[in-house]
C-alpha positions in Angstrom: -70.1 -5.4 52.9 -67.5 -8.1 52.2 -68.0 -11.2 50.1 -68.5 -13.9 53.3 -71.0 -11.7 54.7 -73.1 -11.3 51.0 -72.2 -14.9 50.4 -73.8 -16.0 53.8 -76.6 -13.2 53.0 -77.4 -15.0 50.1 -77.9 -18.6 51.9 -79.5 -17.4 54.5 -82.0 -15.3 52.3 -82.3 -18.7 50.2 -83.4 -21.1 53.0 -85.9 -18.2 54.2 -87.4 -18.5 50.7 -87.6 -21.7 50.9 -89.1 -22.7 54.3 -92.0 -24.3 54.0 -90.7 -25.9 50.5 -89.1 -29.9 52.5 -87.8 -30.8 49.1 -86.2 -27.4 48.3 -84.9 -27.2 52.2 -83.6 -31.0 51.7 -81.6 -30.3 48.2 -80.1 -26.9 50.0 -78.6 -29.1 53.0 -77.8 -31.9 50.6 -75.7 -29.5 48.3 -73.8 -27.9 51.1 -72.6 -30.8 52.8 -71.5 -33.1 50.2 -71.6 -31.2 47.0 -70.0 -27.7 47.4 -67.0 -28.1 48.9 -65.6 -30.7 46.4 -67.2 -28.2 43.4 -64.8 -25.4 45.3 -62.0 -27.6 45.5 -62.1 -28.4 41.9 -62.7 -24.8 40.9 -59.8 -23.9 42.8 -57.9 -26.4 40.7 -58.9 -25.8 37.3 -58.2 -22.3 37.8 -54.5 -23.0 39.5 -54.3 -25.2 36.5 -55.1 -22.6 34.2 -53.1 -20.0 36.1 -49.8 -22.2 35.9 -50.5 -23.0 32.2 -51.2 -19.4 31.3 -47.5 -18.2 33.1 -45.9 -21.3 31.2 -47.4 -20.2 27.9 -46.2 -16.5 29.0 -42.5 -17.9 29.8 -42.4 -19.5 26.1 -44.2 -16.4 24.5 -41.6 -14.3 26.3 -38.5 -16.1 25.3 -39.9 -16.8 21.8 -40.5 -13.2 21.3 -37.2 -12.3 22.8 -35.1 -15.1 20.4 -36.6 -13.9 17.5 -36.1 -10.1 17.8 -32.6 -10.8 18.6 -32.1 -13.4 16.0 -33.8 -11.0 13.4 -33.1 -7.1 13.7 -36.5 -5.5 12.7 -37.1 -1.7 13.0 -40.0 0.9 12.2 -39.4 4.5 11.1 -43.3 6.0 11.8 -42.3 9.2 9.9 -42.6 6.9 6.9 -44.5 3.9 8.0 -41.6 1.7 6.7 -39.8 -1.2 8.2 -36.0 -2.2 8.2 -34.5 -5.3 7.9 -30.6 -5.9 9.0 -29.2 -9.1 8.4 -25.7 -8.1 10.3 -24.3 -6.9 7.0 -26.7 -4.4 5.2 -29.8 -3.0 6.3 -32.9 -3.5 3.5 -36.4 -2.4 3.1 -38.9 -5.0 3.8 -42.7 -5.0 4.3 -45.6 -5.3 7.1 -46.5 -8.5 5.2 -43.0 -10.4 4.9 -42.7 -9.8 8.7 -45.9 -11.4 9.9 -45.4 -14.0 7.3 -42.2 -14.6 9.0 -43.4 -14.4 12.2 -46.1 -16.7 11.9 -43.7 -19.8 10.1 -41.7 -19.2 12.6 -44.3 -19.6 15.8 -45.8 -22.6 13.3 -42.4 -24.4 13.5 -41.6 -23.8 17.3 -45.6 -25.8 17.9 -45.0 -24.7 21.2 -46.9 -21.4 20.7 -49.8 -22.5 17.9 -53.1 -21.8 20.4 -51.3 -18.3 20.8 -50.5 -17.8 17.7 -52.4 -14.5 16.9 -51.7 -13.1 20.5 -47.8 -13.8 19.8 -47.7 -11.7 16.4 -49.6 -9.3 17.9 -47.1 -8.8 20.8 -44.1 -9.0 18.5 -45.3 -6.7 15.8 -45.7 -4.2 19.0 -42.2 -4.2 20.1 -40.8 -4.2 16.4 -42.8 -0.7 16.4 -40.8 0.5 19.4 -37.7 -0.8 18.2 -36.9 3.1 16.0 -33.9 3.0 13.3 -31.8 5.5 14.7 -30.7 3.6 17.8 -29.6 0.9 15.6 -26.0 -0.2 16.6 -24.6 -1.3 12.7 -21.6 -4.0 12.9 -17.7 -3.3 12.5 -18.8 -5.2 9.2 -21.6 -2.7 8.1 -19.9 0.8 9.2 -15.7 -0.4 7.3 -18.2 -1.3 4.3 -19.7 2.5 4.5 -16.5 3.8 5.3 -14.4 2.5 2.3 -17.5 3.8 0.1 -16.3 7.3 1.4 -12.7 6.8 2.3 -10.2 7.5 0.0 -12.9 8.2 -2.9 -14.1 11.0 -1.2 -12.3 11.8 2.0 -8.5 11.5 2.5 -8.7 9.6 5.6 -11.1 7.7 8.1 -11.1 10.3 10.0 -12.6 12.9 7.3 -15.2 10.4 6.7 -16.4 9.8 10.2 -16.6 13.5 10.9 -18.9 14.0 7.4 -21.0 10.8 8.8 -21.0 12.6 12.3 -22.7 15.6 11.0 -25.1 14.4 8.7 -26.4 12.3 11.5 -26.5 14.7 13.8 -28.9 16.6 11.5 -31.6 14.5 11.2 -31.0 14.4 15.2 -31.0 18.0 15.2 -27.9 18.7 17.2 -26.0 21.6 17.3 -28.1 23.9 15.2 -26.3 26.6 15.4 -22.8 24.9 13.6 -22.9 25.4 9.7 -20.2 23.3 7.6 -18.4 24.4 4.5 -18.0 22.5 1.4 -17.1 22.7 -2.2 -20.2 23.7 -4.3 -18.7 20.7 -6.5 -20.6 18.4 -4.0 -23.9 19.8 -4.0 -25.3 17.1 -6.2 -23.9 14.3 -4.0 -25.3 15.9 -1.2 -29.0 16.3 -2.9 -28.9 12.5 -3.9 -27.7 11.0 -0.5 -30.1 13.7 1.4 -33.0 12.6 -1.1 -32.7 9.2 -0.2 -32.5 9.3 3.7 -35.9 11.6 3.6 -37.6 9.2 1.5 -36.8 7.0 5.2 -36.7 9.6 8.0 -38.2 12.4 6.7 -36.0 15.3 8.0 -32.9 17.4 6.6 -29.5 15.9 6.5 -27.4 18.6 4.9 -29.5 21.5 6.9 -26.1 22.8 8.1 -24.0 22.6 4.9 -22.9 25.7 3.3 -21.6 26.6 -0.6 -20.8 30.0 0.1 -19.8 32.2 3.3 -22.7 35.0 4.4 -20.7 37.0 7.5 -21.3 33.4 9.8 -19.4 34.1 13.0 -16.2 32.3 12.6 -16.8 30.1 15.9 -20.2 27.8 14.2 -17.9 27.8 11.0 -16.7 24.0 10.2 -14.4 22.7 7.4 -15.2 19.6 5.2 -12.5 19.0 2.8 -13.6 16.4 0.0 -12.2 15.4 -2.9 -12.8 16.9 -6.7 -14.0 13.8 -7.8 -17.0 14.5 -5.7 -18.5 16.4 -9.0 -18.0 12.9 -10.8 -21.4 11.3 -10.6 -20.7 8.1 -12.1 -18.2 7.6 -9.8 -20.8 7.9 -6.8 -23.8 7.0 -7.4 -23.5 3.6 -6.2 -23.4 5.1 -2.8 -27.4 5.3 -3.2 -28.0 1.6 -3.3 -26.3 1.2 -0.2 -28.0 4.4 1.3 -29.7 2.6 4.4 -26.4 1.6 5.7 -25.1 5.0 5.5 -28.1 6.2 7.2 -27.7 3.9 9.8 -23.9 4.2 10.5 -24.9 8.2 10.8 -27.3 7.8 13.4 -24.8 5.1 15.4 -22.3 7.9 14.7 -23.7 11.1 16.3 -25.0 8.6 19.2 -22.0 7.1 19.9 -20.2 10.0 19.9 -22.5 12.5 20.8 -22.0 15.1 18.5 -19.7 15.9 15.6 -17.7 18.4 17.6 -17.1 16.0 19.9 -15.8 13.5 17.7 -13.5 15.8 16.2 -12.4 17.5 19.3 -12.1 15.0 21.4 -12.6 11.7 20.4 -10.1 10.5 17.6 -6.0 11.2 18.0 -5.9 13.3 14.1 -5.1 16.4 14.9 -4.6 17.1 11.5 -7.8 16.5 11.1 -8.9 18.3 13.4 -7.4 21.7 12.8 -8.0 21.1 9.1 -12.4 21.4 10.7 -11.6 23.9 12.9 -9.5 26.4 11.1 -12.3 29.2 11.3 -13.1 28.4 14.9 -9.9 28.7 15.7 -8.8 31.9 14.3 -9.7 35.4 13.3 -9.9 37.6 9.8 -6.8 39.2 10.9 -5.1 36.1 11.5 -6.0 34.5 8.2 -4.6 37.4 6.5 -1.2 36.9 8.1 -1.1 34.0 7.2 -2.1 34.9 3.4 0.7 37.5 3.6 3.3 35.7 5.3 3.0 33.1 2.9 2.5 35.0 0.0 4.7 38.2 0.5 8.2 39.4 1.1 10.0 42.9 0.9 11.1 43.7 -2.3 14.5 45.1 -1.3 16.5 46.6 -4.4 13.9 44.7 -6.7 11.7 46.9 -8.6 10.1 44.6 -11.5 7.3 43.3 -9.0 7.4 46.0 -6.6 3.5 46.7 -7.1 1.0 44.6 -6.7 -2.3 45.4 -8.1 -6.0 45.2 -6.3 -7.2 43.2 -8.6 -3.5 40.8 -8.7 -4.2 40.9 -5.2 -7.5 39.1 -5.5 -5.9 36.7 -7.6 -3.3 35.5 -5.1 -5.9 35.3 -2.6 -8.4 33.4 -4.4 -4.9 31.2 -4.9 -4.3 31.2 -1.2 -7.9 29.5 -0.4 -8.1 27.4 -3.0 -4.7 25.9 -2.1 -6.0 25.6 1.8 -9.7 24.5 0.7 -11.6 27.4 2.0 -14.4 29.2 1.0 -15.0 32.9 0.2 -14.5 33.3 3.9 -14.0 37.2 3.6 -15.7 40.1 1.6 -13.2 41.8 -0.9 -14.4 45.6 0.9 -13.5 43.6 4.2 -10.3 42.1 2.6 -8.9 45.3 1.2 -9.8 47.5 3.9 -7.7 44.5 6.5 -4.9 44.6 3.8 -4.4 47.9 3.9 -4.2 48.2 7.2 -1.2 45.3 7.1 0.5 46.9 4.3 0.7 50.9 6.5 2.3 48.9 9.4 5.0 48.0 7.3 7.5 50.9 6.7 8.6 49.5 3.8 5.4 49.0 2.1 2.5 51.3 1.3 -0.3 51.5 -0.6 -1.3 53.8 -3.3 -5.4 54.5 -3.1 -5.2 56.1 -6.7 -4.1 53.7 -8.1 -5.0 50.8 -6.5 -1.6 49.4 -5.9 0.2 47.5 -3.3 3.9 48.8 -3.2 7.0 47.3 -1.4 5.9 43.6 -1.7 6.7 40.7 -3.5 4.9 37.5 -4.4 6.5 34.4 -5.8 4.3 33.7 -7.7 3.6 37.3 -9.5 6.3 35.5 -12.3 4.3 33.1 -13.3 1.3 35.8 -13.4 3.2 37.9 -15.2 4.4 34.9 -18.0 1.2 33.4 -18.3 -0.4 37.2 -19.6 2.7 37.6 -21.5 2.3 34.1 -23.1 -1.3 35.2 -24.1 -0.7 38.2 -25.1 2.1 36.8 -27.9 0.7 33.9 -28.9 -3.2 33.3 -28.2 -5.2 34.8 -31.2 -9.1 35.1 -31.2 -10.4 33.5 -34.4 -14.3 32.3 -35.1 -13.1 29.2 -37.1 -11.7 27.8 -33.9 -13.7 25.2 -32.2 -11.8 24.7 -28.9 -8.9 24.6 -27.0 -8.7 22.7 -23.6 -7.2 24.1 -20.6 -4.6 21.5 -20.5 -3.8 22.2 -24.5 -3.5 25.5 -23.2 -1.0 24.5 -20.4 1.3 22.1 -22.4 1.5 25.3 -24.9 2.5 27.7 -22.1 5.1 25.0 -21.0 6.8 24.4 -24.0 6.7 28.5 -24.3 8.9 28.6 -21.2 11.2 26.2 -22.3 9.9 23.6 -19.9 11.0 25.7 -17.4 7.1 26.3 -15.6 4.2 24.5 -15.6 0.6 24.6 -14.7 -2.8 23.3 -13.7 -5.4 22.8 -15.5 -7.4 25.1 -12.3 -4.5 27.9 -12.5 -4.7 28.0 -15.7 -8.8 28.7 -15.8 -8.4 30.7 -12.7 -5.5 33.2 -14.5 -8.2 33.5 -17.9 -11.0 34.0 -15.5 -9.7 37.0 -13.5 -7.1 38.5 -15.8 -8.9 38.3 -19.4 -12.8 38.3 -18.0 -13.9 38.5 -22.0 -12.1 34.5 -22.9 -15.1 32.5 -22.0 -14.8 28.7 -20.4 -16.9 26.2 -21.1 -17.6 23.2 -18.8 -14.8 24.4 -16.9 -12.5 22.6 -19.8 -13.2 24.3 -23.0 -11.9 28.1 -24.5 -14.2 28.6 -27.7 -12.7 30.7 -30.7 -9.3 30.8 -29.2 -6.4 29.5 -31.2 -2.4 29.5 -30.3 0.1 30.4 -33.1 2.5 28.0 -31.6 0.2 25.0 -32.5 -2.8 25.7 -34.9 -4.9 22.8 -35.0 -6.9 22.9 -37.9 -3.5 23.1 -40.2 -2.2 20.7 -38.7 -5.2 18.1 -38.8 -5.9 19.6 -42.8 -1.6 19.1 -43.5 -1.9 15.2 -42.2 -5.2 14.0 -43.8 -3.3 15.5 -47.1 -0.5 13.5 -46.6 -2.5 10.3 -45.9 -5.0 11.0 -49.0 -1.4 11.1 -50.7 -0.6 8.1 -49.4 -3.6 6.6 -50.2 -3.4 7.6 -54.1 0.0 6.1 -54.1 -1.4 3.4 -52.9 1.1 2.9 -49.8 -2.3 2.5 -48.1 -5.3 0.8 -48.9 -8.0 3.1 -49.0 -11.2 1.6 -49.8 -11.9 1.1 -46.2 -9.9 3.2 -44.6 -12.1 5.6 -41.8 -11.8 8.6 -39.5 -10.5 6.6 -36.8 -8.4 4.3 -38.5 -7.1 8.0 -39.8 -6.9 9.5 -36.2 -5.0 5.9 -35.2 -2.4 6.9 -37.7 -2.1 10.6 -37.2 -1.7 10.1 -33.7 1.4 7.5 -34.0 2.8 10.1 -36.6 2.7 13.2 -33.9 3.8 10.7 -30.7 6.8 10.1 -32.9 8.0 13.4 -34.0 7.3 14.9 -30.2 4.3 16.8 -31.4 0.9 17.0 -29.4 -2.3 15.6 -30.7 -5.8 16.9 -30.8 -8.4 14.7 -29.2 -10.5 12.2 -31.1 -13.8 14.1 -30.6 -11.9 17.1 -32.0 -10.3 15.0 -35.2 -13.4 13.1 -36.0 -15.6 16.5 -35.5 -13.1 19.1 -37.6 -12.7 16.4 -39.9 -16.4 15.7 -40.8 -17.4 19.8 -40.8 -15.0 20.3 -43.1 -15.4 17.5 -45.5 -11.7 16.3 -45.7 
């Protein structure tokens, strides 16, 4: 039944109650012929009234709401119940409470909206929900500010840091599972910090696909990040942390702007040294590596004898040499390596390889001299003694210089890669230090006891004033006197600690 015929129903049913009732049947007629129409009509108007106030209010609400979520960039991350604030610079942690503070000042000042005041907040605090962090779009300002944070400190080029940026954000997107990326274990710590900070946010794993070391990984999901040494300074990143949101943020616009690291790298930037530097295990084989190692690393011998073998274990040396000078990891198993050399080495008629002895015959290596000096070096002129506190690595390599002359130099790292696999029983410490180690061409404790005689001579004689003369005001004058007769110095930790032990 539809509403005329109930309405009608209703009338009908009333004047039927009604019938012998005059005054009842007199006040019906007299309401529906001059009282109900103009009650409808007014109805009608209040609610057309209400109707066209209620979209006006909706209009303001609307463009209210939509001025202040552009005006102010508010986002929720539910995995952690937190909210973002981005102020077109940097991104900051700010509360529930601060936003519906500022909400409400804001609808307060506007007037427009004060009788939907609660409905507003309500409305607003709903799409700030929806609006999730990792669909953010960070300003050129916000992602140069994160990139010079990385680039040079860390990564050679833009390009190096992008791609490292890429891949952390497409882990917490969880793209690409199956890529892994290499990286020096120097930057484990860095990585911990930065990935400690963005779970605290998102929840998630952003280093999931980092590796230290290489298990058999098919070479095609291997990746290369190269980043710089200093990465094992702490102090020298760990500013990065207070500004951890925008790097979170610039990963996420990364990996969703370019829709994966590969892509990036592959595809969408013009460094192709870059690129190959990433995809150097993708792009080529055990067997091809190991050309590479040899054809950079060995010629024929010819009528040259000397260097004509080249032992297993000299052979893992100039290997080891080989990555490290390319970055890479431990990207082959020495049974895997020697069994591949090997085969290399019976190809060549000239060269062959004898299994007894576990040499490599017919090759040379240009840099089996310097090997074979640095041993020699050792051998003549490094003598264990218990009294010794230390010698640096670069001590160690200024003395092997001025052994040759002048003539050779080396690293610090070739220096503590020759001890470590060629004299396994000199131990390193903090990858700067040999303990108990002294070198006959500079013994350190005579020379420190010879100068603090002369200067207590000196003092006696009264050429120097003594009565408040210290160990640094001694270390000051012993290192002028060795600066100008050309003679190296001990450090000043070394000075002031010999010194004091041995109560000169």
């Amino acid at each position: 039944m539809d509403s005329v015929s109930t309405s009608l129903e209703i009338i009908e049913k009333s004047f039927e109650l009604y019938k012998d009732d005059e005054y009842m049947q007199k006040y019906m007629h007299n309401f529906f012929t001059t009282q109900f129409k103009p009650m409808l009509e007014n109805a009608q108007k209040n609610h057309t009234s209400r109707q066209t106030h209620n979209q006006e209010m909706t209009e303001e609400q609307e463009k209210f709401i939509h001025k202040f979520l552009n005006t102010n960039k508010y986002y929720y991350v539910s995995q952690s119940n937190r909210f973002i604030f981005y102020d077109e610079n940097h991104y900051q942690l700010t509360t529930e409470d601060n936003i519906l503070h500022h909400i409400l000042t804001e609808i307060t000042k506007d007037k427009t909206l004060i009788s939907w005041k609660q409905k507003t907040k309500v409305t607003i605090m709903k799409r700030i929900k929806e609006n999730v962090l990792y669909k953010t779009i960070p300003n050129s300002e916000t992602i140069q500010h994160v990139l010079d944070l990385f680039c040079p400190l860390l990564f050679k080029t833009k390009t190096e840091a992008k791609y490292f940026l890429t891949v952390l954000g497409d882990n917490l997107l969880k793209k690409n599972v199956e890529i892994v990326h290499f990286i020096m274990p120097k930057a484990k710590l860095f990585l911990s910090e930065l990935n400690y900070c963005f779970q605290l946010i998102v929840g998630g794993n952003a280093v999931n696909s980092f590796r230290y070391k290489y298990h058999e990984h098919e070479y095609k999901f291997c990746r290369l990040i190269k980043i710089n040494e200093l990465v094992k300074n702490e102090a020298l990143w760990q500013h990065f942390m207070t500004h951890f949101l925008d790097i979170l943020c610039v990963c996420f616009h990364y990996s969703t702007r370019y829709g994966n690291a590969d892509e990036f790298i592959q595809h969408k930037n013009n460094d192709k040294v870059a690129e190959n530097a990433v995809m150097f295990l993708h792009n080529h084989s055990q067997e091809t590596i190991v050309d590479m190692f040899i054809a950079e690393y060995m010629y024929p011998v010819g009528n040259n004898i000397t260097y004509g073998e080249i032992s297993w274990k000299t052979m893992q040396y100039l290997w080891k040499h080989f990555l490290d000078t390319r970055k890479l990891p431990g990207i082959i198993f020495q049974a895997n390596l020697k069994q591949v050399l090997i085969e290399k080495w019976q190809e060549n008629e000239s060269a062959s390889y004898n299994e007894s002895d576990e040499q490599f015959v017919g090759m040379f290596s240009k840099y089996l001299p310097a090997i074979q000096n640095f041993l020699h070096f050792w051998k003549e002129n490094m003598v264990f003694d218990v009294n010794e506190m230390e010698l640096e690595l670069d001590e160690i390599a200024m003395l092997f210089s001025k052994y040759m002359n002048n003539n050779a130099s080396m690293t610090e790292k070739q220096v503590a890669d020759l001890i470590s696999y060629f004299l396994p029983e000199v131990e390193i410490e903090n990858e700067k230090y040999v303990q108990n180690y002294k070198c006959v061409l500079w013994d350190k404790s005579e020379d420190i006891i010879a100068f603090m005689n002369e200067i207590k001579g000196s003092i006696v004689k009264g050429s120097i004033e003594g009565s408040l003369f210290s160990i640094y005001d001694c270390y000051e004058k012993y290192c002028e006197k060795n600066y100008q007769q050309k003679k190296p110095a001990v450090n000043k930790q070394y000075f002031e600690k010999f010194v004091s032990e041995n109560g000169i």
